[in-house]
C-alpha atoms as a printed R data frame, in Angstrom:
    type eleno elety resid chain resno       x       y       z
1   ATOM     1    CA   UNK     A     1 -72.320 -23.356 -38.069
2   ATOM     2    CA   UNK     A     2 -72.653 -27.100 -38.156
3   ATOM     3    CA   UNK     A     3 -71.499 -27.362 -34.544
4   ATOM     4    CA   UNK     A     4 -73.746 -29.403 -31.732
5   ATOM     5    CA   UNK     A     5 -73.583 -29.750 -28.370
6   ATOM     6    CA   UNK     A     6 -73.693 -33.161 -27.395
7   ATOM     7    CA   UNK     A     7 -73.953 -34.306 -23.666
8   ATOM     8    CA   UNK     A     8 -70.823 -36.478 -23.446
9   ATOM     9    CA   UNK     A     9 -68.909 -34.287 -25.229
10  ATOM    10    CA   UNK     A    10 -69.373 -31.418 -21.932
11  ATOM    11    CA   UNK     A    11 -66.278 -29.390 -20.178
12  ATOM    12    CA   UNK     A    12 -66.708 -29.884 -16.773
13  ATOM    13    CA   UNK     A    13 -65.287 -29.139 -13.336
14  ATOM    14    CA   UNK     A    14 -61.489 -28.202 -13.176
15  ATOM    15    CA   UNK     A    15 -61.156 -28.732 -17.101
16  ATOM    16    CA   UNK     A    16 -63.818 -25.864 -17.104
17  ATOM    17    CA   UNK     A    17 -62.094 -23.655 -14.719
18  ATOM    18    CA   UNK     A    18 -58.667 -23.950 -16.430
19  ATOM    19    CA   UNK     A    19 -60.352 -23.436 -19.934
20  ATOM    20    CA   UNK     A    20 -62.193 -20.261 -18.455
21  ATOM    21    CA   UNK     A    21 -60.358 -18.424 -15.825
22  ATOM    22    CA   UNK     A    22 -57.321 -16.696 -17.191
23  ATOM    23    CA   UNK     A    23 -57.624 -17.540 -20.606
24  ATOM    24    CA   UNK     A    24 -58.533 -14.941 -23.636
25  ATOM    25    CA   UNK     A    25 -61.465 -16.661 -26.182
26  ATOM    26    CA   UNK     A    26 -61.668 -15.514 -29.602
27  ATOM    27    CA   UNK     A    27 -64.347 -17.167 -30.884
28  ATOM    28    CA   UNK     A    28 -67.954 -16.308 -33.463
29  ATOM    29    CA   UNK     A    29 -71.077 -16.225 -32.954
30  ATOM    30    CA   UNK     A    30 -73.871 -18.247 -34.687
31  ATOM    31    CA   UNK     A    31 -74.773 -15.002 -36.764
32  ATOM    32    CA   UNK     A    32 -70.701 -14.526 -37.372
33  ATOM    33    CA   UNK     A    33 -69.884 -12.037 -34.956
34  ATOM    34    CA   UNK     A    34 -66.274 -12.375 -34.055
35  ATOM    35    CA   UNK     A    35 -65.559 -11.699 -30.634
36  ATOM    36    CA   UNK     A    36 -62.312 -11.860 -27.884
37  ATOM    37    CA   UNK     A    37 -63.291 -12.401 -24.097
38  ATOM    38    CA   UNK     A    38 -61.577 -12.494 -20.816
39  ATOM    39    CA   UNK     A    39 -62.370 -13.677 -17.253
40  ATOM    40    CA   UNK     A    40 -59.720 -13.653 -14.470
41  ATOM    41    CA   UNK     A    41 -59.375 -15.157 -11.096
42  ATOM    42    CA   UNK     A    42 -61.535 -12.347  -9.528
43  ATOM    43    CA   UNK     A    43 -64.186 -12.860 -11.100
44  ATOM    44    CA   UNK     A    44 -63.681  -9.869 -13.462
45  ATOM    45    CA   UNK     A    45 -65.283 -10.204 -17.025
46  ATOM    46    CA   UNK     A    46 -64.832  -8.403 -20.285
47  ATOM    47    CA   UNK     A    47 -65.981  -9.329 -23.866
48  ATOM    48    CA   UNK     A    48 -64.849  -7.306 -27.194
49  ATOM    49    CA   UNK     A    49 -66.514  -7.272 -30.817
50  ATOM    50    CA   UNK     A    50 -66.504  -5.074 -33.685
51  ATOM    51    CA   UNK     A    51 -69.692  -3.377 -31.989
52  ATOM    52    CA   UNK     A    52 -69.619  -4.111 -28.417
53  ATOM    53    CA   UNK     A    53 -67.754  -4.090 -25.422
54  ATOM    54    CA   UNK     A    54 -68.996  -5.189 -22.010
55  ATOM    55    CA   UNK     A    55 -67.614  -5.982 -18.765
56  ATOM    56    CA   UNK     A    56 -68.802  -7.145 -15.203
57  ATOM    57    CA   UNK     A    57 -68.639 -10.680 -13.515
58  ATOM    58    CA   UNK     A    58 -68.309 -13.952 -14.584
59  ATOM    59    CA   UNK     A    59 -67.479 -17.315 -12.697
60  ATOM    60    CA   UNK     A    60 -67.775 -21.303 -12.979
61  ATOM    61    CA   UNK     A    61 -70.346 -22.786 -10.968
62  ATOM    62    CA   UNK     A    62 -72.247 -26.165 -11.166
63  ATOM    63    CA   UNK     A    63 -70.301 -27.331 -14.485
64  ATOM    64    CA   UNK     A    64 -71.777 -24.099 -16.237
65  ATOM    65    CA   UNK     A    65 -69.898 -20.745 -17.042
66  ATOM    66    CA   UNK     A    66 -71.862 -17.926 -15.415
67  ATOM    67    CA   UNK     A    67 -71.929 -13.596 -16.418
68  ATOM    68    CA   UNK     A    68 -73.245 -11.014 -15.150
69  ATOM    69    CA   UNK     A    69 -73.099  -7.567 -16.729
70  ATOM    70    CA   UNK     A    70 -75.676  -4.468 -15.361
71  ATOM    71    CA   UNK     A    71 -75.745  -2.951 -18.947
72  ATOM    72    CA   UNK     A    72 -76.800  -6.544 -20.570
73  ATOM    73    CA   UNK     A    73 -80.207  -8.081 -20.614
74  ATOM    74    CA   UNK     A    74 -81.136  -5.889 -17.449
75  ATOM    75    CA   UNK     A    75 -78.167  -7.391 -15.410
76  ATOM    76    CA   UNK     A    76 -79.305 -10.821 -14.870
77  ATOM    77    CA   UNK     A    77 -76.838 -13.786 -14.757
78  ATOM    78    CA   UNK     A    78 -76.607 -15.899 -17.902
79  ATOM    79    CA   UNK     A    79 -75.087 -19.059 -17.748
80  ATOM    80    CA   UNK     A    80 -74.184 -21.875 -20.229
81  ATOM    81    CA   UNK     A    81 -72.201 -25.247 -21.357
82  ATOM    82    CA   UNK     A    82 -69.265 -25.751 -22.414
83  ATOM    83    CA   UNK     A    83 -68.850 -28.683 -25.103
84  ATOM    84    CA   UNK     A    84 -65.718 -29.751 -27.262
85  ATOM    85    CA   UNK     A    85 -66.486 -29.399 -30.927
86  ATOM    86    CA   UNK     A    86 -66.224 -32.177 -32.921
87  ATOM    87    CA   UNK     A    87 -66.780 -30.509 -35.943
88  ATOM    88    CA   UNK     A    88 -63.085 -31.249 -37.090
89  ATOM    89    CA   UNK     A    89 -63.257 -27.749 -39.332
90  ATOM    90    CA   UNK     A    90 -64.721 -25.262 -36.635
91  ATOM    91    CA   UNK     A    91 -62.945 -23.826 -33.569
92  ATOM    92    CA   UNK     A    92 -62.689 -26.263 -30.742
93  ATOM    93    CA   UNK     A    93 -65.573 -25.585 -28.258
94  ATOM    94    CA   UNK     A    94 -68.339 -24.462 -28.356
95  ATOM    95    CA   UNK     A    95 -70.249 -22.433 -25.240
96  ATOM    96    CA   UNK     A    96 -74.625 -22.545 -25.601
97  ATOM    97    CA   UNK     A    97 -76.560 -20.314 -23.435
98  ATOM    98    CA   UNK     A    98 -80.604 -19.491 -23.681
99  ATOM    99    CA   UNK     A    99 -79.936 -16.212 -25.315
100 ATOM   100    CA   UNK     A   100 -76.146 -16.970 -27.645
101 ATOM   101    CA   UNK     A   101 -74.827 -20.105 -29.303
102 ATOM   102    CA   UNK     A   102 -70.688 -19.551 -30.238
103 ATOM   103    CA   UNK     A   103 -67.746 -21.578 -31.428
104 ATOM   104    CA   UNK     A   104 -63.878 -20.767 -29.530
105 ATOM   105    CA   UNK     A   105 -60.776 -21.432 -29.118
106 ATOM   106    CA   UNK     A   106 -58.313 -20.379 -27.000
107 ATOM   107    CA   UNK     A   107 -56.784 -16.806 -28.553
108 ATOM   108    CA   UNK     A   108 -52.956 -17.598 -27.725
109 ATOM   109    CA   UNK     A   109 -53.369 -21.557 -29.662
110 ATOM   110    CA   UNK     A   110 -55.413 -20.414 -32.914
């Protein structure tokens, strides 16, 4: 993945929340995990791969996209960036958090 999240390049505010909230992702990891994920106006949060599937709360807060899910890294919140890929042959975002690094795209425009 030659993707990189550069500063001026960030999703923020409404274009966030209208990227996020009511949209599905499919998108890949950094190690090539495919995955499809979810988050609705209440909050609600679910995330599908081949091996996993998780659910619990997510939300936009302070520019960053936030989850929280009790079975996943002990419950704690994890939050991350949004950036727009310029990587003209990846998908076109990408979303960086301390523990995941993935590329996405909207699921209903790829």
């Amino acid at each position: 993945m030659a993707s990189r999240a550069i500063p001026r390049h960030q999703v923020r505010g409404d274009e966030l929340r209208d990227l996020a909230i009511g949209q599905t992702w499919r998108g890949a990891h950094r190690n090539g995990v495919e995955f499809f994920q979810f988050l609705d106006d209440r909050q609600q949060f679910a995330y599908r791969s081949a091996t996993t599937f998780m659910s619990g709360r997510g939300y936009v807060e302070d520019d960053r996209l936030c989850f929280q899910i009790e079975a996943y890294v002990h419950g704690k919140e994890i939050c991350g960036h949004v950036y727009r890929n310029t990587d003209q042959t990846g998908l076109p975002f990408i979303f960086v958090t301390p523990i995941s690094l993935a590329t996405f795209g909207n699921a209903n425009s790829l």
